[in-house]
VOPAGU-2260 file (C-alpha; in pm, 1 decimal, decimal comma):
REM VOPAGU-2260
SITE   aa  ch    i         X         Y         Z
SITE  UNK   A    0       0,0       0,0       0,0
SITE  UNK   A    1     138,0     319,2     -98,6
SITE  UNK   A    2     406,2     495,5     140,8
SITE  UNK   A    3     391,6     146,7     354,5
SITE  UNK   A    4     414,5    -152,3     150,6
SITE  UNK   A    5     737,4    -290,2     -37,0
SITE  UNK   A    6     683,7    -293,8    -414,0
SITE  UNK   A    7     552,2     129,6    -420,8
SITE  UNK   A    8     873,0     216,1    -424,6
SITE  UNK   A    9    1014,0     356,8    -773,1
SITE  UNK   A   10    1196,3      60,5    -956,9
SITE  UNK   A   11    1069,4    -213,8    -711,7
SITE  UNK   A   12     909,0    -510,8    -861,0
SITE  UNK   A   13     570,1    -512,3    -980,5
SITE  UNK   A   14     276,9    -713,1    -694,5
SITE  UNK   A   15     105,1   -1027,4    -768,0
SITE  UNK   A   16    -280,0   -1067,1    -666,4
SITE  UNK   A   17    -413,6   -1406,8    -668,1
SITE  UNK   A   18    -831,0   -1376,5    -652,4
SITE  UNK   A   19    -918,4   -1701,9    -518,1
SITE  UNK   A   20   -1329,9   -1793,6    -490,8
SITE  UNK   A   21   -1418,0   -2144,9    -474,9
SITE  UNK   A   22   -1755,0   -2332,1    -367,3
SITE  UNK   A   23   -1901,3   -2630,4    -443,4
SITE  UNK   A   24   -2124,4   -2670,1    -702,4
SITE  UNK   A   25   -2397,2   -2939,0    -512,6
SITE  UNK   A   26   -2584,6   -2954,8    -233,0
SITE  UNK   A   27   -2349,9   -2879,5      19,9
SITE  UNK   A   28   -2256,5   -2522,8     -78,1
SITE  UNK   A   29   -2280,2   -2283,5     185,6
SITE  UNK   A   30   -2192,0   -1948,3      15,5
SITE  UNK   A   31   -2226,5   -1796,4    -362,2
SITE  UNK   A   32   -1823,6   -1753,2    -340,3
SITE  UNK   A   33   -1739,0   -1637,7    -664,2
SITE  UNK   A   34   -2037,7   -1349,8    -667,6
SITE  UNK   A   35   -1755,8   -1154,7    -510,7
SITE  UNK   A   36   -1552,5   -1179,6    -839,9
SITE  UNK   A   37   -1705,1    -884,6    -995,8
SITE  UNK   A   38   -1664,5    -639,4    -781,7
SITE  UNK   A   39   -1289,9    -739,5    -710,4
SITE  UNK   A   40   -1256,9    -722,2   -1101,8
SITE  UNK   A   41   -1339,5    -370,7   -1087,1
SITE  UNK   A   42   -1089,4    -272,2    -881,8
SITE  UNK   A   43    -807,8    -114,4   -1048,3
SITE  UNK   A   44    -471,7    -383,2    -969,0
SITE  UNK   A   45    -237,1    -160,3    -831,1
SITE  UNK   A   46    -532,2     -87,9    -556,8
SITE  UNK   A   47    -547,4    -436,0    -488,0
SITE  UNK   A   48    -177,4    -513,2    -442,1
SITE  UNK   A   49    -128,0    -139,3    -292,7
SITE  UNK   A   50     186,1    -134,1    -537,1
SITE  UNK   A   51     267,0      73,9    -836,7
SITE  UNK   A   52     189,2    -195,7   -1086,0
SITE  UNK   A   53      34,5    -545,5   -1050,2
SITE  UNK   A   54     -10,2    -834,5   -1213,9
SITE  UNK   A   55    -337,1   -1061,1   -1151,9
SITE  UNK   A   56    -465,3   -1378,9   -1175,2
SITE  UNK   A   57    -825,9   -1484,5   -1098,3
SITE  UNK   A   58    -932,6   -1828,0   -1033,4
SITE  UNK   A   59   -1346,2   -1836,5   -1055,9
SITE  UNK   A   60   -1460,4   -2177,9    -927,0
SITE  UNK   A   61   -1189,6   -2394,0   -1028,4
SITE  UNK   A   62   -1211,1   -2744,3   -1062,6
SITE  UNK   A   63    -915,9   -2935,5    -978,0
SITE  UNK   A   64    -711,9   -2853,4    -632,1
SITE  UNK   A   65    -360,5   -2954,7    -887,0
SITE  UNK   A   66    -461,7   -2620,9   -1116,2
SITE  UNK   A   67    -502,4   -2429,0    -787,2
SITE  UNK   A   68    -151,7   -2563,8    -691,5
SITE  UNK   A   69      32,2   -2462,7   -1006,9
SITE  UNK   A   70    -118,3   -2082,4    -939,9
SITE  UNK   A   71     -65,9   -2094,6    -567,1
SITE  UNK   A   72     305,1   -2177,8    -700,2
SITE  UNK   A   73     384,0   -1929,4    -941,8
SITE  UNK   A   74     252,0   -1635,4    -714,4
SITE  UNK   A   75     430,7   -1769,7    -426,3
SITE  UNK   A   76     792,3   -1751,0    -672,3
SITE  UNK   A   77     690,9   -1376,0    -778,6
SITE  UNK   A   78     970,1   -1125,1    -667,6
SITE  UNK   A   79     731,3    -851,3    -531,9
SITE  UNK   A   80     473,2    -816,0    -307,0
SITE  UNK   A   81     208,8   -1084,3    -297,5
SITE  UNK   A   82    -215,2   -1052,7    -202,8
SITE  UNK   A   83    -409,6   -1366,5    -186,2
SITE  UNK   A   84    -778,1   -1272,6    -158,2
SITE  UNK   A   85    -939,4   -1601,6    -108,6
SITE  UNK   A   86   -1345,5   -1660,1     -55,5
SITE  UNK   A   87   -1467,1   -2035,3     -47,0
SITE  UNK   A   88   -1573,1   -2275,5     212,1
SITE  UNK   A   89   -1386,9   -2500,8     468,6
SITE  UNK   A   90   -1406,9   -2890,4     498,4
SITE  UNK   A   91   -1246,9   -3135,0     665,7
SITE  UNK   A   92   -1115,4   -3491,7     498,9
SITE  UNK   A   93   -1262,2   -3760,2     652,5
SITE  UNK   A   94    -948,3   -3981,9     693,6
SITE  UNK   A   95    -718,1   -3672,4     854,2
SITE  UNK   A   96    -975,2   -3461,9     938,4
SITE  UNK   A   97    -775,6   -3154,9     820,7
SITE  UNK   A   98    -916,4   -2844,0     702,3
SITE  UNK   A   99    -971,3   -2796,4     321,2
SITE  UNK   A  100   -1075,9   -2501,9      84,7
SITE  UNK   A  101   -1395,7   -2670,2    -141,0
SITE  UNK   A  102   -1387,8   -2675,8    -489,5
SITE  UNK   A  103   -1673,3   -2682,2    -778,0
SITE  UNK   A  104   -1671,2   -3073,0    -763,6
SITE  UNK   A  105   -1612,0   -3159,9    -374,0
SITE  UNK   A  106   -1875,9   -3361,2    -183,3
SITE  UNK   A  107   -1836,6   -3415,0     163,6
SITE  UNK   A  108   -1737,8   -3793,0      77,2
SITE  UNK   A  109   -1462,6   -3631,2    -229,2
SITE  UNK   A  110   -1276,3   -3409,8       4,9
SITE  UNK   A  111    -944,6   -3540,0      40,2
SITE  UNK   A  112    -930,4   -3585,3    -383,9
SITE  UNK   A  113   -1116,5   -3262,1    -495,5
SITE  UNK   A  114   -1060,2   -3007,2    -233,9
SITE  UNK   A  115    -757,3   -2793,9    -184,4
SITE  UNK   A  116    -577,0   -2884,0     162,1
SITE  UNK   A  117    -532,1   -2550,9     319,9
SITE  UNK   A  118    -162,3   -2671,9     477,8
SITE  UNK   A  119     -58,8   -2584,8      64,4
SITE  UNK   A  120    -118,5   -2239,0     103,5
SITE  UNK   A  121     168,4   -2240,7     381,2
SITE  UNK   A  122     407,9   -2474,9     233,1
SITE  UNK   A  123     405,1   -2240,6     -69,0
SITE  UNK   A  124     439,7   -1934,5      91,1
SITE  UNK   A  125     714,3   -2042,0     337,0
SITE  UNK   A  126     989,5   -1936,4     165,8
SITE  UNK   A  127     840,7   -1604,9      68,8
SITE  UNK   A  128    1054,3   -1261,2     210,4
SITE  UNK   A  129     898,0   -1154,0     536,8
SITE  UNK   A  130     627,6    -881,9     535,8
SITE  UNK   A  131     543,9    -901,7     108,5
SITE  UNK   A  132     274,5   -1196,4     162,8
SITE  UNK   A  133    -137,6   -1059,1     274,4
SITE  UNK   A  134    -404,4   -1300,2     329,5
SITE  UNK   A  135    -758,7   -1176,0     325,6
SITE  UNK   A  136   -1022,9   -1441,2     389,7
SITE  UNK   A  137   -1392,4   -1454,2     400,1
SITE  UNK   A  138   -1463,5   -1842,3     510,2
SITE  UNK   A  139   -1732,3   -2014,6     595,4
SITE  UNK   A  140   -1729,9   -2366,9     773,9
SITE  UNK   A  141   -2029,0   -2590,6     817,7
SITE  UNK   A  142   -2113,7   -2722,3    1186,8
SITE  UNK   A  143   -1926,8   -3006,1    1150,8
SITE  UNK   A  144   -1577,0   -2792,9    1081,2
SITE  UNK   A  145   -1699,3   -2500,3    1274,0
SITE  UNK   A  146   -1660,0   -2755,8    1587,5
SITE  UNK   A  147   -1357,3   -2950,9    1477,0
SITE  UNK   A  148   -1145,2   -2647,1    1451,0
SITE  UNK   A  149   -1268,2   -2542,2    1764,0
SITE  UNK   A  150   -1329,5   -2199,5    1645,6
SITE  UNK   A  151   -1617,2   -2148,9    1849,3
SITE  UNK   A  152   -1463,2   -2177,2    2161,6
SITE  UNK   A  153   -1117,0   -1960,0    2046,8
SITE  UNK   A  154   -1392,8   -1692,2    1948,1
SITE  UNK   A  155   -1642,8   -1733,9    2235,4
SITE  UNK   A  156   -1910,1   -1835,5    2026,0
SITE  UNK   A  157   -2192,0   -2041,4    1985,7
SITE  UNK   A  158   -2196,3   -2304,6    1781,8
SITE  UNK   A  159   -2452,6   -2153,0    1560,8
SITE  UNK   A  160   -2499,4   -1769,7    1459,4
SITE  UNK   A  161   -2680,5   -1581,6    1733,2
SITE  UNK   A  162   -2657,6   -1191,2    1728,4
SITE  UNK   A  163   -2301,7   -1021,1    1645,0
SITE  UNK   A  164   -2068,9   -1032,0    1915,9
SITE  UNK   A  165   -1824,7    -779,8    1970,1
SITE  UNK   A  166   -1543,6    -789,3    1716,2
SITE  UNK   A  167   -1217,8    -899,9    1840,7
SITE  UNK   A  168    -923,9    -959,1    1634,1
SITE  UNK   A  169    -813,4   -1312,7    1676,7
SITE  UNK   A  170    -532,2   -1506,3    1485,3
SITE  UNK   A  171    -611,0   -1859,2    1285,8
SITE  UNK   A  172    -650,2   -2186,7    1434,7
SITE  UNK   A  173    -362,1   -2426,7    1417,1
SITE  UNK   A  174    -509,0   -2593,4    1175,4
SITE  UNK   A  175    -543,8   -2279,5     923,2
SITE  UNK   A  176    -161,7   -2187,2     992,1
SITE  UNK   A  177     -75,9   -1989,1     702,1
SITE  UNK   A  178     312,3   -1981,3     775,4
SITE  UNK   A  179     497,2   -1710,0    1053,6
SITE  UNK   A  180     567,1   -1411,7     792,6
SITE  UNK   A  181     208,1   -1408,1     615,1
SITE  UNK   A  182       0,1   -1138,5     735,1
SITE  UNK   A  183    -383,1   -1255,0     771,5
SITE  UNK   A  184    -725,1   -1046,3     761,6
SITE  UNK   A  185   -1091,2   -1127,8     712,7
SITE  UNK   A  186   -1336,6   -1410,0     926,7
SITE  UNK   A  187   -1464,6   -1746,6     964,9
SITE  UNK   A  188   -1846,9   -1726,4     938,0
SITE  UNK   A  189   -2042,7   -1929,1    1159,1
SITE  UNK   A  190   -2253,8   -2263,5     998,0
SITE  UNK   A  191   -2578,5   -2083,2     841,5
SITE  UNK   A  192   -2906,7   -2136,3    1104,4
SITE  UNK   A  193   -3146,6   -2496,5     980,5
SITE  UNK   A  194   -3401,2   -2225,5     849,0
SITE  UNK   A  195   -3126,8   -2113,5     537,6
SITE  UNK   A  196   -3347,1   -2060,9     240,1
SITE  UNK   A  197   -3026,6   -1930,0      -0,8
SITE  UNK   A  198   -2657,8   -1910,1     -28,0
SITE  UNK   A  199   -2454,9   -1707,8     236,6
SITE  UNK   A  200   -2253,8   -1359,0      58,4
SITE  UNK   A  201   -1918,1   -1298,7     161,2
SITE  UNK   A  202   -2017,4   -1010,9     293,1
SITE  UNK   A  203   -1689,2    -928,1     445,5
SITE  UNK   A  204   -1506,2    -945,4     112,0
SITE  UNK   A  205   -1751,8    -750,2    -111,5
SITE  UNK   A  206   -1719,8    -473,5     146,3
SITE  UNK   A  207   -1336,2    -504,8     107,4
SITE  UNK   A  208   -1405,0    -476,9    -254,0
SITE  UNK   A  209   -1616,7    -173,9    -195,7
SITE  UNK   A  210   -1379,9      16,5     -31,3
SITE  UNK   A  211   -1156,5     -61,8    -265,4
SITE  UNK   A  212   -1357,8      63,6    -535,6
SITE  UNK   A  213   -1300,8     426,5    -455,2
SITE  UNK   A  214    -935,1     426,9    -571,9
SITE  UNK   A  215    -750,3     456,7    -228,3
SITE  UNK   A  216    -578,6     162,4     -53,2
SITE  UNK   A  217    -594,3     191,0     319,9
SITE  UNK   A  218    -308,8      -3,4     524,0
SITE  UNK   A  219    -414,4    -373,1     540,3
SITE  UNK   A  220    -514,2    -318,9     955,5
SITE  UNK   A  221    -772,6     -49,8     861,9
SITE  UNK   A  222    -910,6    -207,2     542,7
SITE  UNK   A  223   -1008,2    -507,1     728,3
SITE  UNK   A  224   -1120,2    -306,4    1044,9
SITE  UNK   A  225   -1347,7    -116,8     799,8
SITE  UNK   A  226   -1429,1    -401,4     568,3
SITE  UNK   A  227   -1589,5    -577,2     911,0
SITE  UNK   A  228   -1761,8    -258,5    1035,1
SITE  UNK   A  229   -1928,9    -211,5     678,5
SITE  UNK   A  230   -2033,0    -578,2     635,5
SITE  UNK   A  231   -2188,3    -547,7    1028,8
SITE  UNK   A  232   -2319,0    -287,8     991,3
SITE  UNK   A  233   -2553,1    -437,7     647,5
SITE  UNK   A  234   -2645,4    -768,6     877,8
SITE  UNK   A  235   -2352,7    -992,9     827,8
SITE  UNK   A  236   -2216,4   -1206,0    1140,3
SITE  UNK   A  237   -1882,3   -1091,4    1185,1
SITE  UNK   A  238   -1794,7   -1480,7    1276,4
SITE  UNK   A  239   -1447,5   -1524,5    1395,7
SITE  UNK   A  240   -1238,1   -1270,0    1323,4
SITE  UNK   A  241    -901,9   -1271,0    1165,6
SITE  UNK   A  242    -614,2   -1038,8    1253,2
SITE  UNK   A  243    -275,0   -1101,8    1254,0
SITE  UNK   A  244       8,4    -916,6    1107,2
SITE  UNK   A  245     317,8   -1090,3     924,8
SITE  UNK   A  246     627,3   -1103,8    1101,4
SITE  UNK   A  247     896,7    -839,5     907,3
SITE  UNK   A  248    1249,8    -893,3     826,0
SITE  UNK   A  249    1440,8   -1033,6    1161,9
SITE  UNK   A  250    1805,6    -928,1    1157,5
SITE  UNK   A  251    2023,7   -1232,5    1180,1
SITE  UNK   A  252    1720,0   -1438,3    1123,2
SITE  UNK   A  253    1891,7   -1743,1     876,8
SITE  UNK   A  254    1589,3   -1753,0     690,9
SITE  UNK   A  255    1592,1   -1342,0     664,9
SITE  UNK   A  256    1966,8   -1351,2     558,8
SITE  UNK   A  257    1861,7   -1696,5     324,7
SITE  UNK   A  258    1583,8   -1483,2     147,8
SITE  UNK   A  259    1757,0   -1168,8      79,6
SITE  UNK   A  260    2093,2   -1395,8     -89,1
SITE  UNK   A  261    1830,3   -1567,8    -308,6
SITE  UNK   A  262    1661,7   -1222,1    -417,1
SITE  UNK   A  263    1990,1   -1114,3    -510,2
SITE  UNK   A  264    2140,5   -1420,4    -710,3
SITE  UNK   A  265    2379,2   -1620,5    -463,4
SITE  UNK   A  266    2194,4   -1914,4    -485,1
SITE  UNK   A  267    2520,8   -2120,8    -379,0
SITE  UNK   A  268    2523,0   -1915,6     -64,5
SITE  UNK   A  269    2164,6   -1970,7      47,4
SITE  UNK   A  270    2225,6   -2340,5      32,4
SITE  UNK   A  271    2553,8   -2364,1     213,2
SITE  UNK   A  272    2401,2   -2125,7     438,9
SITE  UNK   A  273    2058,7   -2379,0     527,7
SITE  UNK   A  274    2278,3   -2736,2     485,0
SITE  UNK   A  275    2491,9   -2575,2     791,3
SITE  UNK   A  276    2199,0   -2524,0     967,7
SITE  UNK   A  277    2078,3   -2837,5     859,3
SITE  UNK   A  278    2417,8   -3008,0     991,2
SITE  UNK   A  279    2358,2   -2838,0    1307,4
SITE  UNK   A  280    2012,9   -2910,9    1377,3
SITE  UNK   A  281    2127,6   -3307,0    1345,5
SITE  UNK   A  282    2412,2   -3265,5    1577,4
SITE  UNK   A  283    2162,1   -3149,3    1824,1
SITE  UNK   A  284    1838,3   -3319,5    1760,0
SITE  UNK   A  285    1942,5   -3629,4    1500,0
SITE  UNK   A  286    1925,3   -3656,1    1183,2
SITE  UNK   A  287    1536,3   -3770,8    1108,6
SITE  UNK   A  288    1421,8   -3493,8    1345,8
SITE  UNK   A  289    1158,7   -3176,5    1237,1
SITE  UNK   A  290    1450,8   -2931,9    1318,0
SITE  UNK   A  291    1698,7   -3108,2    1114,8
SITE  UNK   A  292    1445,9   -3238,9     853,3
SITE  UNK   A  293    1305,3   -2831,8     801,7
SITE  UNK   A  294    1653,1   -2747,6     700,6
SITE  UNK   A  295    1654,8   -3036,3     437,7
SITE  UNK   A  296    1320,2   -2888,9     259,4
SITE  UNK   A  297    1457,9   -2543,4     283,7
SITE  UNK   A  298    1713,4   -2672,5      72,1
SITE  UNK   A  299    1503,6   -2824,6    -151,8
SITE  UNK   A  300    1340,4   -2545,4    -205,5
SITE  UNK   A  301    1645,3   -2345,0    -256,3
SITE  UNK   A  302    1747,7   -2593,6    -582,4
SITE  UNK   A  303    1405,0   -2533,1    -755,2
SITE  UNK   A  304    1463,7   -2175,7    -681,1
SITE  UNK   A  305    1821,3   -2203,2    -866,6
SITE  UNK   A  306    1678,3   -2424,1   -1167,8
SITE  UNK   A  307    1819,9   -2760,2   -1027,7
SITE  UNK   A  308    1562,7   -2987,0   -1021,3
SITE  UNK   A  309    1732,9   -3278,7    -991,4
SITE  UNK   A  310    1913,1   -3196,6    -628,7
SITE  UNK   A  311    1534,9   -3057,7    -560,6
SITE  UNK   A  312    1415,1   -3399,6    -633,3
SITE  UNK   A  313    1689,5   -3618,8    -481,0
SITE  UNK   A  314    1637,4   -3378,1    -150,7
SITE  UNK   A  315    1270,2   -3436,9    -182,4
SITE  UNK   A  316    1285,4   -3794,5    -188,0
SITE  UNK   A  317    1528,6   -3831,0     135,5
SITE  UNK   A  318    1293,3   -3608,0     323,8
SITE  UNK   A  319    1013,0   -3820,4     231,9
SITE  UNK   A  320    1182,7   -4155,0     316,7
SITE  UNK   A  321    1311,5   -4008,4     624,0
SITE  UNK   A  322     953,3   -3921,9     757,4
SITE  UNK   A  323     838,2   -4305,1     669,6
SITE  UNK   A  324    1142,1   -4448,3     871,8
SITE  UNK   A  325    1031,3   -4266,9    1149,1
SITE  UNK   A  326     700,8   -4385,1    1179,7
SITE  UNK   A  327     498,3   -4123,6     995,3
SITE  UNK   A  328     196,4   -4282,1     798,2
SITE  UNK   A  329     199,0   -4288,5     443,8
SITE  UNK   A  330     -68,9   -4050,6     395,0
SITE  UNK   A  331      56,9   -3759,1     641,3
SITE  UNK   A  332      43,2   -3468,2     482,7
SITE  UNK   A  333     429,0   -3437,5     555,5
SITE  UNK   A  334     535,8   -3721,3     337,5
SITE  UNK   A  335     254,6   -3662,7      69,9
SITE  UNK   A  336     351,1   -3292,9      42,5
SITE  UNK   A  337     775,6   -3449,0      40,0
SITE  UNK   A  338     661,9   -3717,9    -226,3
SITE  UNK   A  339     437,2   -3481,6    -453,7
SITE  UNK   A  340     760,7   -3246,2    -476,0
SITE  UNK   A  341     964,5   -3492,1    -558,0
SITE  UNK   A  342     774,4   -3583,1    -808,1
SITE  UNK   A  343     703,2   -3215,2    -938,7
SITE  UNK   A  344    1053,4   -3145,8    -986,8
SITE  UNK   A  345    1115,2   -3511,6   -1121,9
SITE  UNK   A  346     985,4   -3447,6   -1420,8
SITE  UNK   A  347    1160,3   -3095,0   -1497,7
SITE  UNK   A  348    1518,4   -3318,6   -1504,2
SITE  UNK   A  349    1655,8   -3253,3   -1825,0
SITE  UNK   A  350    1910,3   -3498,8   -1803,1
SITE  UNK   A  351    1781,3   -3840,5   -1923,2
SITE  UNK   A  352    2047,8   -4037,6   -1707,1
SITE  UNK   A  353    1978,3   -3863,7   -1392,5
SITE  UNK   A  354    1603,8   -3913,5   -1429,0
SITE  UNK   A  355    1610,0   -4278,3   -1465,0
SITE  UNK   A  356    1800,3   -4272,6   -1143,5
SITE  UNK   A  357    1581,7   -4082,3    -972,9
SITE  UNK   A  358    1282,6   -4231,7   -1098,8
SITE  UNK   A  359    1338,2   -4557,5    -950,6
SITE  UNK   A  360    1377,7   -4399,2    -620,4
SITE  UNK   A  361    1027,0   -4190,0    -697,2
SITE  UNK   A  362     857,2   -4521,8    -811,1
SITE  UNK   A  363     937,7   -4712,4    -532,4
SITE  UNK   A  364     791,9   -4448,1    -289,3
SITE  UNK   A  365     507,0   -4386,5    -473,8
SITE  UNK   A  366     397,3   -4772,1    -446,0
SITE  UNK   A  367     453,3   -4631,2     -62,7
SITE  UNK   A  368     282,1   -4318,7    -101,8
SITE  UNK   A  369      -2,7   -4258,8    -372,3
SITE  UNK   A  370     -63,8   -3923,4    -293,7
SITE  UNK   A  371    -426,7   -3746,7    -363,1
SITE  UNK   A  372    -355,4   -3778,0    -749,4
SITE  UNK   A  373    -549,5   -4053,4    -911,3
SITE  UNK   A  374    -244,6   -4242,6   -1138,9
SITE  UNK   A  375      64,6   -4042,3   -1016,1
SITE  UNK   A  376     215,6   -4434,2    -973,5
SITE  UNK   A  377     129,3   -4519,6   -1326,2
SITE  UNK   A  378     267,4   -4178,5   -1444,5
SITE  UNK   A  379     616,5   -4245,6   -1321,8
SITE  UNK   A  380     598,4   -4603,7   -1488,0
SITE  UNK   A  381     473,1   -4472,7   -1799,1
SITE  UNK   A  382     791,5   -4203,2   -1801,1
SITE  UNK   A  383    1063,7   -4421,2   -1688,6
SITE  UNK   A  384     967,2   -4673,4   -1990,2
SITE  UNK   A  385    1009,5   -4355,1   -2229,5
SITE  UNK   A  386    1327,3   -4214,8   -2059,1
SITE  UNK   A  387    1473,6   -4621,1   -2120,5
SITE  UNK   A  388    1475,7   -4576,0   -2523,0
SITE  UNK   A  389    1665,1   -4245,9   -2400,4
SITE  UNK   A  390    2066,6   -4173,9   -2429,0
């Protein structure tokens, strides 16, 4: 936003605003999500980002959680400043009971293969410079999630909407954990009353879009502090209420001084700077534990960063067969997350040698680990027998 947010200053790089609205299409939608669209559309894109120039990309109902992915994932590697507005509707998976954004084609029985598993948003955004990443949310969560993600006792509310409490600015559940240096605005409605004739309108993001409509970009605090009174004050349920700010550059932070050597091309030196860290976190912890293991997928992230995709995979795969050593199930979202990487950057290896190697490796933990995507065993099969008639 202009005078306060990186990316308005002259020559900085341009912002990136994803619009995200997503509901499903059958009987179990709870809110018209991507009514919002329009008047989002209409706002000028250097308004939404709050930078000089933007570029956006809007994502109206989208089918498959893989196409939300490959967005999610090109934002997330943007150099400037990056806005997620996102308006949909929470579910939980029946087998992990973990929080997911709906898509067009989820059912409550489809979750865990057509819904978009809101732990992505943070593993995409993790490596992200501190204080460039906004999330503004209007949710809304049926009983069943309302209660599982205990939001009504964090917030103090009923389990159904009564009349508006006071507004108090509250940070996300666990389970919504949107990574340390994201900064996150908007609310969790409540589940709708039995008597619901219609869809729900995310109220809170139309008035967001409202305000935004008249050309000026408040700081994000006060847009979302007048978003809420505005979408109050026309009958909406303020819900629970989101407020937390992103954490800003930490001198002598690793990841701080990791960031700002990848934004400025030594790519050698952010990953001899995390494998230290990585080296000492094993010392002290072992070598399969979460301190020593985050160091290995910073690293992993750093060689698809630098274009090497197959250290990115090989890294990838280790994590993931580190995690299954130590006990963690085969469909944790961990070791899917580890496995689908692997297999991401698999398949940008250029070098036909080094991707037969690798691919053995990935086929042999994906007969371990199927992951959400129907045929992703079958897929490596079908491209190691290709890469074989390869020199």
């Amino acid at each position: 936003m202009p005078g306060t947010t990186p990316g308005s200053e002259p020559g900085a790089a341009p912002g990136t605003v994803l619009l995200l609205a997503a509901s499903p299409s059958g009987r179990g939608r709870l809110v018209d999500a991507a009514s919002v669209l329009p008047v989002l559309a209409a706002v000028p894109p250097a308004v939404l980002s709050g930078t000089d120039t933007a570029n956006v990309v809007e994502l109206a109902d989208p089918l498959e959680p893989q196409a939300v992915l490959t967005r999610l994932r090109a934002a997330a590697t943007a150099p400037g400043p990056l806005t997620l507005y996102v308006v949909g509707q929470l579910l939980l998976d029946r087998r992990q009971r973990l929080p997911h954004l709906a898509l067009a084609r989820t059912t409550a029985s489809t979750v865990r293969y057509t819904a978009f598993p809101w732990h992505w948003f943070r593993d995409e955004l993790r490596l992200r410079p501190p204080g460039v990443t906004t999330l503004i949310l209007d949710l809304h969560a049926d009983q069943e999630t309302w209660q599982a993600l205990g939001i009504a006792q964090l917030a103090g509310l009923p389990g159904l909407p009564g009349p508006a409490p006071a507004s108090v600015p509250l940070t996300l559940p666990p389970a919504l954990d949107s990574g340390r240096d994201t900064a996150v605005y908007g609310r969790i409605a409540p589940p709708p009353s039995r008597s619901r004739r219609r869809f729900a309108e995310p109220a809170y993001m139309k008035a967001v879009g409202t305000l935004l409509r008249s050309g000026r970009r408040p700081p994000d605090e006060e847009l979302h502090q007048q978003a809420l009174v505005r979408a109050t004050a026309e009958g909406a349920h303020p819900g629970f209420v989101l407020a937390r700010r992103g954490t800003g550059p930490v001198p002598g932070d690793p990841h701080t001084v990791i960031t700002q050597a990848v934004r400025s091309g030594r790519h050698a030196d952010a990953h001899a700077l995390a494998a230290r860290h990585e080296q000492s976190a094993a010392l002290a912890h072992g070598p399969a534990s979460e301190e020593a293991l985050h160091w290995a997928e910073v690293r992993a992230d750093l060689a698809m960063l630098a274009g090497d995709a197959a250290l990115s995979c090989h890294i990838w795969l280790a994590v993931a067969a580190a995690r299954l050593n130590t006990g963690q199930a085969a469909d944790a979202s961990s070791v899917e997350t580890a496995v689908d990487r692997a297999h991401h950057q698999w398949g940008r290896i250029g070098d036909p040698g080094r991707a037969r190697e690798l691919g053995l490796s990935l086929a042999e933990l994906r007969s371990r680990v199927p992951g959400r995507r129907e045929g992703a065993l079958d897929h490596v099969r079908r491209q190691l027998n290709q890469l074989q008639t390869q020199n």
